[in-house]
N, C-alpha and C positions, 0 to 999 in steps of 0.2 A: 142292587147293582154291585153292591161292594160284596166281593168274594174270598173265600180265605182256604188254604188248603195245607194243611200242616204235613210234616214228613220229618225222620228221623227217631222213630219210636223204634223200639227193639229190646231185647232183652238181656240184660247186666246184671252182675253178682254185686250184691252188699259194697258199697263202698266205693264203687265203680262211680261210671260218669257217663252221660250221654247229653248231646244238645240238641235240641229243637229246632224248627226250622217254621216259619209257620208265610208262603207264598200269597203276598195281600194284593189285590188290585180294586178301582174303584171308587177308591179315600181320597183324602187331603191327610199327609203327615200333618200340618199344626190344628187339623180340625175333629180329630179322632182322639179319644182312647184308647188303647189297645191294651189286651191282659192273654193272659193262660189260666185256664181253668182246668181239675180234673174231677174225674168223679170213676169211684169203685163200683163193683158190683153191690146192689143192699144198701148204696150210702148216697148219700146227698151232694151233689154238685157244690165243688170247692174251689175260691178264687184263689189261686195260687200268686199272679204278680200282676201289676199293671203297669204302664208308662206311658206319658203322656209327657212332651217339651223337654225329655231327657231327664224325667222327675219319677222316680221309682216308689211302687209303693208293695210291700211283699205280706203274708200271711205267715204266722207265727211259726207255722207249720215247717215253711221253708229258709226262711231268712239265716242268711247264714253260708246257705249252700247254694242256691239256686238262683241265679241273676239274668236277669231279663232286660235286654238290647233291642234295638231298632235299627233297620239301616235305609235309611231315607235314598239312597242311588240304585239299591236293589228290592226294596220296598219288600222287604223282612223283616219281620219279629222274631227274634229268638229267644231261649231259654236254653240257661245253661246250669244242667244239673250233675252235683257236684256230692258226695258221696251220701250219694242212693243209700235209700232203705229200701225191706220190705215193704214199709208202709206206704211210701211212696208207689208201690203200681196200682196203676188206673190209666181210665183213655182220657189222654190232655187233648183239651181244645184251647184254639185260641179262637179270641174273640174282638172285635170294636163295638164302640158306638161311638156317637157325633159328642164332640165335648163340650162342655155349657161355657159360654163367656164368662174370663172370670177364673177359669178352674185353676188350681192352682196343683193339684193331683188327681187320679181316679180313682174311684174303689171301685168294687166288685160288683154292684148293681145296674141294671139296668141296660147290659151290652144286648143287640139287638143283631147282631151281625155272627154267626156260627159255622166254624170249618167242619171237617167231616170226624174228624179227631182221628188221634194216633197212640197205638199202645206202646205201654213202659209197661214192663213187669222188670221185675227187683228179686232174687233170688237168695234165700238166706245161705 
């Protein structure tokens, strides 16, 4: 039931910036995790950030640059990435699953819930 439909991928030079958008319906804000995932050509599905209760938790990869919002009135996840690499292009997905009593942040395991994804390419 819970459906997710991301938009704002497109392609940026080096250093640039692009935000995500990711259209959720179906959920409970306080009963979900919610993250962005991306994953290249050849490589392995990478959790990029998660948030849950307005509790952030990011990958090494990004932190720094990349910050991930919730907006509980227009029930959006975003991702706001902030001076792009090349390394950075891949198709981002965002993603939920139901969060455990208790949680006190998400990681990257276990989301159950997949948008259709959206590309970033990073241009050197």
């Amino acid at each position: 039931q819970v459906q997710l439909v991301e938009s704002g991928g497109g392609s940026v030079q080096a250093g640039g910036s692009l935000r995500l958008s990711c259209a959720a319906s179906g959920y409970t804000y306080s009963g979900y995790c919610m993250g962005w995932f991306r994953q290249a050509p050849g490589e392995e599905r990478e959790g990029i950030a998660t948030i849950y209760q307005g509790r952030e938790r990011y990958a090494d990869s990004v932190k720094g640059r990349f910050t991930i919002s919730q907006d509980n009135a227009k029930n959006t996840l975003d991702l706001q990435m902030n001076s792009l690499k090349p390394e950075d292009t891949a198709m981002y997905y965002c993603a939920a699953r139901p969060s455990v009593s208790g949680t006190l942040s998400c990681g990257f395991g276990s989301y159950a819930y997949w948008g259709q994804g959206t590309q970033v390419t990073v241009s050197s």
